[in-house]
C-alpha positions as CSV (number, residue, x, y, z in Angstrom):
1,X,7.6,-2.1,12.6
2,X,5.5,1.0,12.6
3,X,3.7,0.9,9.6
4,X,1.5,4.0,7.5
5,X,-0.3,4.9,4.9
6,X,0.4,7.3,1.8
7,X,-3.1,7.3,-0.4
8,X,-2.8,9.2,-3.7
9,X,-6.5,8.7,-4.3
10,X,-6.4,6.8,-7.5
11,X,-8.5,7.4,-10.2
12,X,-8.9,4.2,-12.5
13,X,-10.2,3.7,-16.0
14,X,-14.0,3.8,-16.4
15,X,-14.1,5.7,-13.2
16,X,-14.3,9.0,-12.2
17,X,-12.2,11.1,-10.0
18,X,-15.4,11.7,-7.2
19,X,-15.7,8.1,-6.9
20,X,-12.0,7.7,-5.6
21,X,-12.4,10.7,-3.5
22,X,-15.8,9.2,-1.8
23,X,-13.6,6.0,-1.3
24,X,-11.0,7.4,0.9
25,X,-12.7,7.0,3.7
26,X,-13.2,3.5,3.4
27,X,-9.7,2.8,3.2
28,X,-9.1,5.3,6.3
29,X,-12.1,3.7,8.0
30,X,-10.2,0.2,7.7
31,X,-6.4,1.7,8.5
32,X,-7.7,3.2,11.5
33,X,-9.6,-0.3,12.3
34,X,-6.1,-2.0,11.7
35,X,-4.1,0.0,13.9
36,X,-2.2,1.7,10.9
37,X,-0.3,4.9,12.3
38,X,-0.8,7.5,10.3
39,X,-2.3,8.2,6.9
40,X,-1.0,11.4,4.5
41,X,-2.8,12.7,1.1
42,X,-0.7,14.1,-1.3
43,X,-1.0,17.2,-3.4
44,X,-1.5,16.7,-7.4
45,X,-2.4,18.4,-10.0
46,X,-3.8,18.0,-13.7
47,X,-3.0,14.4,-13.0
48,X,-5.7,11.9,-14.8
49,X,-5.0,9.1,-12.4
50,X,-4.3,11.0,-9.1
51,X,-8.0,12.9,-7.4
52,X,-6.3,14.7,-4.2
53,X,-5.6,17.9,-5.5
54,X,-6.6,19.4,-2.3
55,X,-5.6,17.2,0.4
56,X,-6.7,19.4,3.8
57,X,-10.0,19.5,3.1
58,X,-10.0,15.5,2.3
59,X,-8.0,15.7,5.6
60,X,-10.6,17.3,7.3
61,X,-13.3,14.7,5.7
62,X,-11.7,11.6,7.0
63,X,-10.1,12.6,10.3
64,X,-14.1,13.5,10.9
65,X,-14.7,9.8,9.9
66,X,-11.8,7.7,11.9
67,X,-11.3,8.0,15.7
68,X,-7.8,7.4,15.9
69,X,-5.5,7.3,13.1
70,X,-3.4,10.5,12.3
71,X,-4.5,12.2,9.4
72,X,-2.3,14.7,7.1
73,X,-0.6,15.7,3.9
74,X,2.3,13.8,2.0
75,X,2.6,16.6,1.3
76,X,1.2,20.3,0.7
77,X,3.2,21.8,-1.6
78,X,4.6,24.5,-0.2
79,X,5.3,27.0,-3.6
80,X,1.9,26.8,-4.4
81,X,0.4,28.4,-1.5
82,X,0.9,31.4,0.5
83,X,2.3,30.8,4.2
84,X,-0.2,31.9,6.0
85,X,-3.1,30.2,4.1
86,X,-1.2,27.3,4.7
87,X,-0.6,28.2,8.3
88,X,-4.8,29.2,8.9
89,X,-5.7,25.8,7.2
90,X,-3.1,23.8,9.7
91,X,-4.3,25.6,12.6
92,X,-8.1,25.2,11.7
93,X,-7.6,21.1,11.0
94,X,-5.6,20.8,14.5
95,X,-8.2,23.0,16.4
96,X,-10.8,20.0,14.8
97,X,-8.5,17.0,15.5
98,X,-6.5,18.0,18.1
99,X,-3.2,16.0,18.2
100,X,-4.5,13.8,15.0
101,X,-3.0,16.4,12.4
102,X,0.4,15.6,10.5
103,X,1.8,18.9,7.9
104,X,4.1,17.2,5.4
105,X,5.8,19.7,3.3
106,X,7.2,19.4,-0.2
107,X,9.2,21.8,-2.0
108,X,8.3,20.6,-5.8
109,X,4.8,22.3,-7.3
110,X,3.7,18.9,-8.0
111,X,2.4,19.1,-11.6
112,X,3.4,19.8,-14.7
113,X,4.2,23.4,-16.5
114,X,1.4,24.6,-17.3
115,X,-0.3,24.1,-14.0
116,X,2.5,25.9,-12.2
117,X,1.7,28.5,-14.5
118,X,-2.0,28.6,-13.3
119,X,-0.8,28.1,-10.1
120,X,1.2,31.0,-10.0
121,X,3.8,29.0,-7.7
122,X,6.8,30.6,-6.2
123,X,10.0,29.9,-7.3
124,X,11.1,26.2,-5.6
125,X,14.5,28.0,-4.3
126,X,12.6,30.0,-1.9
127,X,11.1,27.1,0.1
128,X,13.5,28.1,3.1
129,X,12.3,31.0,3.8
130,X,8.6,30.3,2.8
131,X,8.9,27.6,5.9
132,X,10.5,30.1,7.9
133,X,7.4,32.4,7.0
134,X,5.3,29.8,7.8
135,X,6.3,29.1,11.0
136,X,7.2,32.5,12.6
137,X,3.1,33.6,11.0
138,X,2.1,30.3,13.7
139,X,3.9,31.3,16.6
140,X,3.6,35.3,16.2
141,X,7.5,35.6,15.9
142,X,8.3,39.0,13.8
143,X,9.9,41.8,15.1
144,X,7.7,45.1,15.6
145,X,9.1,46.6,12.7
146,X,8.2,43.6,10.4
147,X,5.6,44.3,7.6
148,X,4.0,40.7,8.8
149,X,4.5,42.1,12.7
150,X,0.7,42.8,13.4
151,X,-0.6,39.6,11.5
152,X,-2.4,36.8,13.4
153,X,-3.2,33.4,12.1
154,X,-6.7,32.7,13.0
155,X,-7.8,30.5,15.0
156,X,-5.8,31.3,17.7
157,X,-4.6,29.5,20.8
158,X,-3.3,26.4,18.8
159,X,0.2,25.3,17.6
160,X,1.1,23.8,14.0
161,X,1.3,19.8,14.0
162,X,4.4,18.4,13.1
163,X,6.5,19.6,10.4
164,X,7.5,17.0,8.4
165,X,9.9,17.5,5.1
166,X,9.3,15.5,1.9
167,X,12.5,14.6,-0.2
168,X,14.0,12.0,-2.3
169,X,17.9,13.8,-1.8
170,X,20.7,14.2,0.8
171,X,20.0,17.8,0.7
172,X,16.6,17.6,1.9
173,X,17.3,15.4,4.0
174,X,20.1,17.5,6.3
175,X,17.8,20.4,5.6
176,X,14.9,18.4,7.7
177,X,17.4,17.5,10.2
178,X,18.8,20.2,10.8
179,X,15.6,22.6,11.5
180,X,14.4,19.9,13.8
181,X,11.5,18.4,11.1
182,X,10.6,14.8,10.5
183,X,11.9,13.5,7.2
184,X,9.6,11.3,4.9
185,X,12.1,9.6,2.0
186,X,10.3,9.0,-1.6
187,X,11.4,5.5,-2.1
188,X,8.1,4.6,-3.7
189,X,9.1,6.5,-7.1
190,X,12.6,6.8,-6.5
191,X,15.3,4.4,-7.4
192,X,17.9,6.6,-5.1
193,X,18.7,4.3,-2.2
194,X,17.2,5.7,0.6
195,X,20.5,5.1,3.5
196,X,22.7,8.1,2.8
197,X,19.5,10.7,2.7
198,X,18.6,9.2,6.0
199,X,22.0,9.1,7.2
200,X,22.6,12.2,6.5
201,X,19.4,13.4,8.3
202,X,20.4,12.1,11.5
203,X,24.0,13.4,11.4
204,X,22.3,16.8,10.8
205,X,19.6,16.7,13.3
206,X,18.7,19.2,16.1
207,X,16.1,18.7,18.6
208,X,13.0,20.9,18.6
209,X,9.8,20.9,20.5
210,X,7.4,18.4,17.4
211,X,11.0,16.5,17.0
212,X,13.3,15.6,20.5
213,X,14.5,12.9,18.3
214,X,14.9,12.4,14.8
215,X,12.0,10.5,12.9
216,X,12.6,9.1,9.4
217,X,9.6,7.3,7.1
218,X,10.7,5.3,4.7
219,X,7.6,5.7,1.6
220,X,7.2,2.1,-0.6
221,X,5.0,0.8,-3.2
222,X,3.1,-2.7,-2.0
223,X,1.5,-5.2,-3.7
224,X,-0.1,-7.9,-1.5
225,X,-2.5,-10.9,-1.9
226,X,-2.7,-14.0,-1.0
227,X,-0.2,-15.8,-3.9
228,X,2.6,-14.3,-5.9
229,X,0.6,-14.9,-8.9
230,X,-2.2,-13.0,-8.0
231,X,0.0,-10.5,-6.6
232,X,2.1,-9.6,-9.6
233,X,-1.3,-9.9,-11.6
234,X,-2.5,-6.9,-9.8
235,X,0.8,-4.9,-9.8
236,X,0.4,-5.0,-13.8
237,X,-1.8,-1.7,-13.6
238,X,1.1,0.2,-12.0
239,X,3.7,-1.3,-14.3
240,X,1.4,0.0,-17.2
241,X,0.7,3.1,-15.3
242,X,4.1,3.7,-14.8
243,X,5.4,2.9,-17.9
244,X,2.8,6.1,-19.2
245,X,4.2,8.5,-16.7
246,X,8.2,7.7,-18.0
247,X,7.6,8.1,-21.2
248,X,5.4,11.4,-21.2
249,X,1.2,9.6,-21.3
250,X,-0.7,10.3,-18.2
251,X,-4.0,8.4,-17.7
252,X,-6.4,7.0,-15.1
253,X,-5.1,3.5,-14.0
254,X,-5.9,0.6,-16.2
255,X,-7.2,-3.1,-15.3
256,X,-5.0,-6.0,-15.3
257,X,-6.4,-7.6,-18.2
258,X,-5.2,-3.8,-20.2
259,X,-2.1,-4.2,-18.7
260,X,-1.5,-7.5,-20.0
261,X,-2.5,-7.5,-23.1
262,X,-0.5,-4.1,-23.6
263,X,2.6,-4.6,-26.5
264,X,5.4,-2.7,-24.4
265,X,7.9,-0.3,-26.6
266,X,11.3,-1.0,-25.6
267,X,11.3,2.4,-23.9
268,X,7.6,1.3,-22.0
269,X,9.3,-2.1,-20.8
270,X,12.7,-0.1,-19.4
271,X,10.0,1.8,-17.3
272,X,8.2,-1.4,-16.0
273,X,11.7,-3.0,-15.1
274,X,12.9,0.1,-13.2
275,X,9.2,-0.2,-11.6
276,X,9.7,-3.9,-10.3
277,X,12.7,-3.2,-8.9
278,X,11.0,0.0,-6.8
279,X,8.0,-2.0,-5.8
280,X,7.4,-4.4,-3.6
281,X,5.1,-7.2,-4.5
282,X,3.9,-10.7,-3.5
283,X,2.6,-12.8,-0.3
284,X,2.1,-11.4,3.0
285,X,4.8,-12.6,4.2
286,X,7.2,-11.9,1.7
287,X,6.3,-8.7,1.1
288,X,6.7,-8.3,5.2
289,X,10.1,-9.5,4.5
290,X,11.3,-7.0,2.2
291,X,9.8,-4.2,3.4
292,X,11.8,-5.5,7.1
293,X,14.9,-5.5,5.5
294,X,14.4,-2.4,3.3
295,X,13.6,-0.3,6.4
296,X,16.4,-2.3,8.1
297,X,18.9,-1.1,5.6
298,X,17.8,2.3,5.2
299,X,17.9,3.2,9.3
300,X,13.8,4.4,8.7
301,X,11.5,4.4,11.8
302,X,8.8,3.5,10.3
303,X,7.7,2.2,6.5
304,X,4.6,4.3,4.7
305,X,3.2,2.4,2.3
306,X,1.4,3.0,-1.3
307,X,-0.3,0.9,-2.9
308,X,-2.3,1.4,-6.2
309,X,-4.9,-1.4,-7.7
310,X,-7.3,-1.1,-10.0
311,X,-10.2,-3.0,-8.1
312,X,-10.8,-1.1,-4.5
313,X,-11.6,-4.3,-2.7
314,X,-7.8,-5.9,-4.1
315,X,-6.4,-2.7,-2.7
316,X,-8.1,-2.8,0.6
317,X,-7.4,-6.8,0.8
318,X,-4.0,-5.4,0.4
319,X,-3.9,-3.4,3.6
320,X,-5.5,-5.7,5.1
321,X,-2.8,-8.6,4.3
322,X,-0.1,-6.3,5.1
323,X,-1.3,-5.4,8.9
324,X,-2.0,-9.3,9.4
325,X,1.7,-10.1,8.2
326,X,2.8,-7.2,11.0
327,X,0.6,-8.6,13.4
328,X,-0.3,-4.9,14.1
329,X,-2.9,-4.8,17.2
330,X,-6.8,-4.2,15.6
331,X,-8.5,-1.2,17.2
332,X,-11.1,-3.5,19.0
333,X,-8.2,-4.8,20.7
């Protein structure tokens, strides 16, 4: 099982969004140490609880730091952001890391109302033809008579990495597969069983040059520590933290001890129960059990996995835990 990392740089309570930030490059320091495959930032904003709002430059910062673990977004979302800035930023970070550099694309704005607002996002519908924009800017592709004909994305000389669509749907799912893109299913936030979207990708797939063959990741949230007690203790701040987000109260990611003691409205405790049955939590090896049969079931490649504690050293035991139950070869090795 190919295994890789989704980080959403969590910010937990007492702590402050530049100390998650500084501590993403111990977890990539330790997933490239583990042998983990790739490891993907995504794009948030306004969130309390989430600190990558700007995932290529922390892209940047810890494919400098790791030697050979592939390093990219989960995604950038693609309304916020011109093409070509998105297509100059790309080529700059492959330039750096050549053949380290994953683009994962989202069509969502990935915040709230107002922030789109600020944000000045495009209208989500148009995500078709901002990819087309975005790739024809790359490879130089417009016709002489095209306002965009005489534009060049700087630097030069250099392709952009692999296109990879993020989506949680059928649709985007036949949409990946059939522009030759990778498709990376949301299964860590969505209940929507992940085997028809994947399906459906495959029936729908064309080769291209990043893609010969189709590539699915299957995303789940993990839990993992050395008993199941100690395990669902620690999964307590996302079932809190979760139970927030449902019912409309966003906040930086509380201990276990909050959690616990936290009297859940019937509302809060629906949340938490939809959560436990999205995560997956418990020992090493039960946790490698699941996620074996969940990627099993769905027809993924390869599993991407979340995972979101409130002490960093849990959370990096966690990895840790998970790579040993894989038996995934070490870098020394």
């Amino acid at each position: 099982m190919t295994l890789s990392i989704l980080d959403l740089v969590p910010i937990t309570s007492g702590g402050t969004a530049a100390e998650a930030i500084r501590r993403t490059v111990d977890l990539a320091q330790l997933a490239d140490r583990l042998g983990y495959e790739r490891l993907w930032y995504a794009e948030h904003h306004g969130m309390p609880s989430i600190a990558s709002s700007a995932p290529e430059i922390i892209i940047g910062q810890v494919a400098s730091a790791t030697e050979r673990i592939r390093v990219g977004s989960g995604g950038v979302m693609l309304p916020n952001h011109a093409p070509l800035l998105v297509a100059e930023r790309f080529h700059t970070l492959e330039t750096l890391f050549p053949g380290r550099i994953d683009l994962g694309l989202g069509r969502a704005p990935g915040t709230n109302p107002a922030h789109v607002r600020a944000l000045r996002s495009f209208d989500a519908e148009q995500f078709p033809h901002q990819l087309a924009e975005l790739v024809t800017l790359s490879r130089g592709g417009f016709p002489d008579d095209h306002p965009f004909a005489q534009v060049r994305v700087t630097p030069t000389g250099v392709d952009l990495p692999p296109i990879w669509l993020l989506g949680s749907s059928g649709a985007s799912a036949q949409f990946a597969g059939a522009n030759g893109l990778g498709y990376a299913f949301a299964s860590h936030f969505s209940p929507t069983p992940a085997a028809p979207a994947l399906l459906a990708y495959r029936d729908a797939f064309q080769p291209s040059e990043a893609f010969p063959e189709p590539h699915a990741i299957l995303a789940a949230t993990v839990v993992c520590a050395e008993t199941d007690a100690e395990a669902r203790r620690l999964a307590t701040t996302m079932e809190l933290a979760w139970a927030g987000i449902r019912t409309g109260r966003f906040e930086p990611l509380p201990s276990p001890e909050t959690a616990i003691a936290h009297d859940y409205s019937p509302a809060e405790q629906q949340a938490v129960d939809l959560y436990r049955q999205i995560a997956i939590v418990g020992t090493p090896e039960a946790v490698r059990d699941e996620i074996t049969r969940r990627a099993e079931e769905a027809g993924a490649d390869e599993v991407m996995v979340t995972t979101n504690i409130y002490d960093p050293e849990a959370r990096l035991r966690s990895f840790s835990l998970l790579a040993e139950a894989f038996e995934m070869a070490p870098l020394a090795a």
